[in-house]
C-alpha positions as CSV (number, residue, x, y, z in Angstrom):
1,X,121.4,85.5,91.0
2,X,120.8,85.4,87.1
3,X,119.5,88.5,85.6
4,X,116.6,87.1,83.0
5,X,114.5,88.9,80.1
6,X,111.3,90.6,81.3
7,X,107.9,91.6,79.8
8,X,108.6,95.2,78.3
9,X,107.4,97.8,80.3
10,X,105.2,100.9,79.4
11,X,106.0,104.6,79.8
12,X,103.6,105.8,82.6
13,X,99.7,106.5,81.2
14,X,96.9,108.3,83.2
15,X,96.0,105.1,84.5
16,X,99.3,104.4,86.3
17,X,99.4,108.6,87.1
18,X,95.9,107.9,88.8
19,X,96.8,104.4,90.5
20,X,99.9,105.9,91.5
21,X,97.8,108.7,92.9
22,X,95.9,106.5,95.0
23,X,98.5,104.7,96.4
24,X,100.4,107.6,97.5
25,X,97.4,108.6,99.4
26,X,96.9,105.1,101.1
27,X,101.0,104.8,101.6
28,X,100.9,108.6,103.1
29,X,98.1,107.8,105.9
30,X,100.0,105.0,107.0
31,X,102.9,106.9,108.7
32,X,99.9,108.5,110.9
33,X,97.8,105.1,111.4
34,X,101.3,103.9,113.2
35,X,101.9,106.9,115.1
36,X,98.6,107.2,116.5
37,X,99.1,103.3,118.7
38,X,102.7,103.8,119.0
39,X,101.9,104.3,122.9
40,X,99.8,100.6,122.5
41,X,102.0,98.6,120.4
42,X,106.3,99.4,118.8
43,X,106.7,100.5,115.4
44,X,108.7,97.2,114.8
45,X,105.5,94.8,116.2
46,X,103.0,96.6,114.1
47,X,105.2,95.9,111.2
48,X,105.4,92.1,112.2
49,X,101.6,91.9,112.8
50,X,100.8,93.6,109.6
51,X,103.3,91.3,107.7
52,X,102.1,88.0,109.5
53,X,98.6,88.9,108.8
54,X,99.7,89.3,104.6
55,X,102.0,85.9,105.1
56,X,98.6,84.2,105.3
57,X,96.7,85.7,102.6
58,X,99.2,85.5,99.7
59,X,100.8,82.0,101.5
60,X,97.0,80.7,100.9
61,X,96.8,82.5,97.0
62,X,100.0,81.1,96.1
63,X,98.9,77.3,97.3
64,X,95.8,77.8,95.7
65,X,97.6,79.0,92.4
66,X,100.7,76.6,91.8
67,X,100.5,74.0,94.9
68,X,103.7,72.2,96.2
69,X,105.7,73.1,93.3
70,X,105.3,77.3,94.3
71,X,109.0,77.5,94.9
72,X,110.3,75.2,92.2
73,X,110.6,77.5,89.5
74,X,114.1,79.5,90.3
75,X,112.3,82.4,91.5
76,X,113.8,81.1,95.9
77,X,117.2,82.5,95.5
78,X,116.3,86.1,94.2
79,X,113.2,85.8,96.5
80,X,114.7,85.7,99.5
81,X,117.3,88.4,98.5
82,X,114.1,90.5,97.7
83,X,113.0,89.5,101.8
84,X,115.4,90.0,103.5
85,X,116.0,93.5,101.8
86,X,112.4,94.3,102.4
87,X,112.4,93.2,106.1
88,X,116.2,95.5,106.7
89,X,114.2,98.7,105.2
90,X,111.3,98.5,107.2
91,X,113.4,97.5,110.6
92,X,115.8,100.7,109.5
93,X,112.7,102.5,108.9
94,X,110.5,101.8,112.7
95,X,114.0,102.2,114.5
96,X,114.5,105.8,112.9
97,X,111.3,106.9,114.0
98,X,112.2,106.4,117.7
99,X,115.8,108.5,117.5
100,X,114.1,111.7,114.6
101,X,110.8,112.9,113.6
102,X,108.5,111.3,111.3
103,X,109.3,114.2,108.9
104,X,112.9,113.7,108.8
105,X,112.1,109.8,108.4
106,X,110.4,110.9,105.5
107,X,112.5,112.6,103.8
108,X,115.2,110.2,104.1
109,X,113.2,106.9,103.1
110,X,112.3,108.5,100.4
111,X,115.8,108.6,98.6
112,X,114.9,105.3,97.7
113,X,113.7,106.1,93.7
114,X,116.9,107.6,93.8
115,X,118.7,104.7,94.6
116,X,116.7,103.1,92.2
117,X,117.4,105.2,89.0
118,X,121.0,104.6,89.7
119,X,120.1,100.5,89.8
120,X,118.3,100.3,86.4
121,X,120.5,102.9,84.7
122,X,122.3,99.8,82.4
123,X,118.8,99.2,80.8
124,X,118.1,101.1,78.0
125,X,114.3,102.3,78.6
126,X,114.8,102.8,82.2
127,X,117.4,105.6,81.4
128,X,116.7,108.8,82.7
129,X,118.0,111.9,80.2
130,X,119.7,115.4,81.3
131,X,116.1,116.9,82.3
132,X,114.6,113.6,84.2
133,X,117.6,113.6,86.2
134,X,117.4,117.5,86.7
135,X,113.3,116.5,87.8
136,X,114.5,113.8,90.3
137,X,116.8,116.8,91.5
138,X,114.0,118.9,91.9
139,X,111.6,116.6,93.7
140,X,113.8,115.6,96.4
141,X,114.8,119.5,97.0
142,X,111.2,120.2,97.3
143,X,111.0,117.0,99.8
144,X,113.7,118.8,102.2
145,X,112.3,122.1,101.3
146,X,108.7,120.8,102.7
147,X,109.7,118.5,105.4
148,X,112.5,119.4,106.7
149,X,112.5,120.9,110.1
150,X,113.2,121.4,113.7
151,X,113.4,117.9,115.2
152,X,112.3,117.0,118.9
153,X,115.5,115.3,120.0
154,X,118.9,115.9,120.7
155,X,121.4,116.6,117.3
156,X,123.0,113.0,118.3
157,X,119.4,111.0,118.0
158,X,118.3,113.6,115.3
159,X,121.4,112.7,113.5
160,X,121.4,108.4,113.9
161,X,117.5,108.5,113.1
162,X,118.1,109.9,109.5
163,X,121.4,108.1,109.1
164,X,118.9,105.0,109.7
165,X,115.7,106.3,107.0
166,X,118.6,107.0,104.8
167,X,119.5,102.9,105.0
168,X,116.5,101.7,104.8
169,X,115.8,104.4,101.3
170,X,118.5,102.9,100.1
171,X,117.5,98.9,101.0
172,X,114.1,99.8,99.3
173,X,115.5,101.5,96.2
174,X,117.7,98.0,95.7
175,X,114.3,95.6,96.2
176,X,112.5,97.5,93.4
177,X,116.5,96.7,91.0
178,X,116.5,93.3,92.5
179,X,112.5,93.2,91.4
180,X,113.2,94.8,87.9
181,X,116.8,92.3,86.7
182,X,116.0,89.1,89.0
183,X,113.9,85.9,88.5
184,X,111.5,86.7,91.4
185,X,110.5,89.7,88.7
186,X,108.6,87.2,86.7
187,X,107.2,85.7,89.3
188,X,103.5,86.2,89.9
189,X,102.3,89.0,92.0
190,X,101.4,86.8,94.6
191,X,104.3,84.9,95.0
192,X,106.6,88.3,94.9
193,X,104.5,89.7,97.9
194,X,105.0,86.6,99.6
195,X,108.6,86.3,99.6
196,X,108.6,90.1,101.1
197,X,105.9,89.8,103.5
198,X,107.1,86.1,104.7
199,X,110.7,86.9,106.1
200,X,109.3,90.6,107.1
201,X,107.0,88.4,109.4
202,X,110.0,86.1,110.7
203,X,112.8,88.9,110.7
204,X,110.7,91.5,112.0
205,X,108.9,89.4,114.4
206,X,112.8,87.9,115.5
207,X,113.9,91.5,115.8
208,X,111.1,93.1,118.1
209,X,112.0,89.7,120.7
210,X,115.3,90.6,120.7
211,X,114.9,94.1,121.4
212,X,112.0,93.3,123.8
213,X,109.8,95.9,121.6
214,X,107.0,93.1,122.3
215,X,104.5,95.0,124.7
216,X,101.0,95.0,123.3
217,X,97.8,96.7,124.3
218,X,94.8,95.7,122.0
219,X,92.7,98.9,122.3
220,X,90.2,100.1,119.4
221,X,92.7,102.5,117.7
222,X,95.3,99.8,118.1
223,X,93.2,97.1,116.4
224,X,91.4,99.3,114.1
225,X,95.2,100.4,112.8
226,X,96.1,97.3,112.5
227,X,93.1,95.8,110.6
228,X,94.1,99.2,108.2
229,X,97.8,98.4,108.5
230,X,96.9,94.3,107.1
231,X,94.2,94.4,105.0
232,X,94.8,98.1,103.0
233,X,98.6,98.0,102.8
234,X,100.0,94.9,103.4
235,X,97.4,93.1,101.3
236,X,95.3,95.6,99.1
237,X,98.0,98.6,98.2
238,X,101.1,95.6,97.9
239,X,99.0,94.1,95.4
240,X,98.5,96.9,93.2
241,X,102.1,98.3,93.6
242,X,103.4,94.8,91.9
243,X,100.8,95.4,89.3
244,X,102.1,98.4,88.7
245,X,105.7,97.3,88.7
246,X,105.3,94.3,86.1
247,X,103.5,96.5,83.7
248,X,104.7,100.2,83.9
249,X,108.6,101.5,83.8
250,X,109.8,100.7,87.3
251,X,112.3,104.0,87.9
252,X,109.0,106.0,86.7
253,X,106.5,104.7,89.1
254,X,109.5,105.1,92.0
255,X,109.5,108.5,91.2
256,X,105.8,109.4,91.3
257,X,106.3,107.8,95.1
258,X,107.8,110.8,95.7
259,X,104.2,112.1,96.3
260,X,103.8,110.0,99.4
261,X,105.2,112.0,102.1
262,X,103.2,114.9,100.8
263,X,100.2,113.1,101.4
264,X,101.8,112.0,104.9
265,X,102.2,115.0,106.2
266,X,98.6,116.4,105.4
267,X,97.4,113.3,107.3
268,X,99.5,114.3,110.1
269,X,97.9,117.6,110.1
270,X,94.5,116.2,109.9
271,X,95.0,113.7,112.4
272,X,97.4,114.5,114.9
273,X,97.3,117.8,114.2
274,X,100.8,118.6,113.1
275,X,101.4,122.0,111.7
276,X,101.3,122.8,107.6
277,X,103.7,125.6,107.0
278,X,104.6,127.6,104.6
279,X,107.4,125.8,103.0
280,X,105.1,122.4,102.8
281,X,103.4,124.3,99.8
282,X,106.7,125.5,98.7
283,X,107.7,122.3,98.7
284,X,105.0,120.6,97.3
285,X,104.8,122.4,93.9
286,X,109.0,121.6,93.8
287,X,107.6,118.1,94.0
288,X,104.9,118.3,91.6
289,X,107.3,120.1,88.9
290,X,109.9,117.1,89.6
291,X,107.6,114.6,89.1
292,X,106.0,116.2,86.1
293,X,109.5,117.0,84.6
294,X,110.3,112.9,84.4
295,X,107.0,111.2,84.0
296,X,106.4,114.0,80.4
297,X,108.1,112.6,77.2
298,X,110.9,114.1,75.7
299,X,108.9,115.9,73.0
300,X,106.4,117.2,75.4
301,X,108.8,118.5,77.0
């Protein structure tokens, strides 16, 4: 896989602080839109629907855009690295929520703009200095700080739950590398969505047959999350995220995902009614201060 030039990236502006915003919220409601039809349809098959329902939408865009040649521009071999990295993070991620709770999935997944900073630290304007990496520090202490609590299972599940979320962190902090130093980072949004979404569909879809996780009950909720889970994020959010990605400093924008679970645990409390305690807010403003502690420049600072 040859690494190859890309576009310069900008430092992150009000307009990626308030995009970013907004796809933290949508991201952070998603954890709840699954929960709520996990009784009507497995984590894994809502992820398999949702991606097969994208597969069509950006298989159609990219026809329409570049035709039979799509896939003849070098951009296949780093693509399907990119997939099948994206479809292992999101199978690690629906397996951990059936051994922990969605809190300590949470907090695990998102290690993932760690794992990132570490990935783009050879380029010289993704480098974090001594006080970024003291923010990420921060951030992900307020992250266990706020989310980090009792689970309902035994230690054993408890335990092979976050080993899982920690995995599939880690696969999603590599995508955004592979994104950021591979050809598929030049591709076009369209085409970069595609290759994720397309194996998610097969591998996912392969995965949920093979652990017979294929039961299906089509009730409103069910459908109504699913529309949600398709046509918001897997279509709408995925295309502003690569946006995002091709036009704003990639370790940056991982980091202000660090607001997600923040979001997805208010959801949860307005939702499913999940208790806020005390050491959410505590952990919130730990986030906050991280986030604001990397994203400021240097002489701000």
């Amino acid at each position: 896989m040859k690494t190859i030039a890309a576009p310069a990236r900008q430092p992150i502006d009000l307009r990626a602080l308030t995009l970013m915003l907004g796809l933290c919220v949508v991201w952070g409601i998603q954890q709840s839109a699954m929960k709520m039809i996990v009784a009507d349809v497995a984590p894994v098959l809502q992820l398999a629907i949702r991606f097969g329902g994208a597969t069509v939408f950006f298989g159609l865009l990219v026809f329409a855009q570049e035709g039979n040649k799509a896939f003849a521009d070098g951009t296949l071999l780093s693509g399907i690295v990119l997939g099948v990295l994206f479809s292992v993070e999101f199978i690690f991620a629906g397996e951990a929520l059936r051994h922990t709770s969605a809190s300590h999935t949470i907090i695990f997944l998102y290690t993932a703009p760690i794992f990132t900073a570490l990935g783009l630290q050879m380029l010289p304007e993704e480098r974090l200095d001594r006080a970024q990496w003291s923010g990420i520090a921060i951030a992900f202490l307020g992250i266990v700080i706020a989310f980090l609590g009792r689970g309902d299972g035994g230690i054993g599940e408890i335990i092979i739950g976050d080993v899982l979320a920690l995995l599939g962190g880690i696969c999603w902090g590599l995508s955004n590398v592979v994104i950021r130093r591979s050809r598929v980072g030049n591709a076009s949004t369209a085409k970069t969505v595609l290759y994720q979404v397309g194996l998610a569909t097969l591998i996912l879809g392969a995965y949920a047959g093979m652990t017979r996780q294929t039961s299906i009950r089509l009730t409103s909720t069910a459908v109504s999350s699913l529309l949600f889970q398709t046509l918001i994020i897997a279509i709408a959010s995925y295309l502003l995220w690569f946006w995002l990605l091709r036009h704003y400093l990639t370790s940056r924008l991982a980091l202000l995902g660090l607001m997600t679970p923040l979001f997805g645990v208010l959801f949860a409390y307005l939702l499913l009614a999940d208790r806020i305690e005390l050491q959410f807010a505590l952990g919130s403003l730990l986030v906050l201060a991280g986030v604001l502690t990397v994203n400021i420049p240097r002489r701000a600072r």
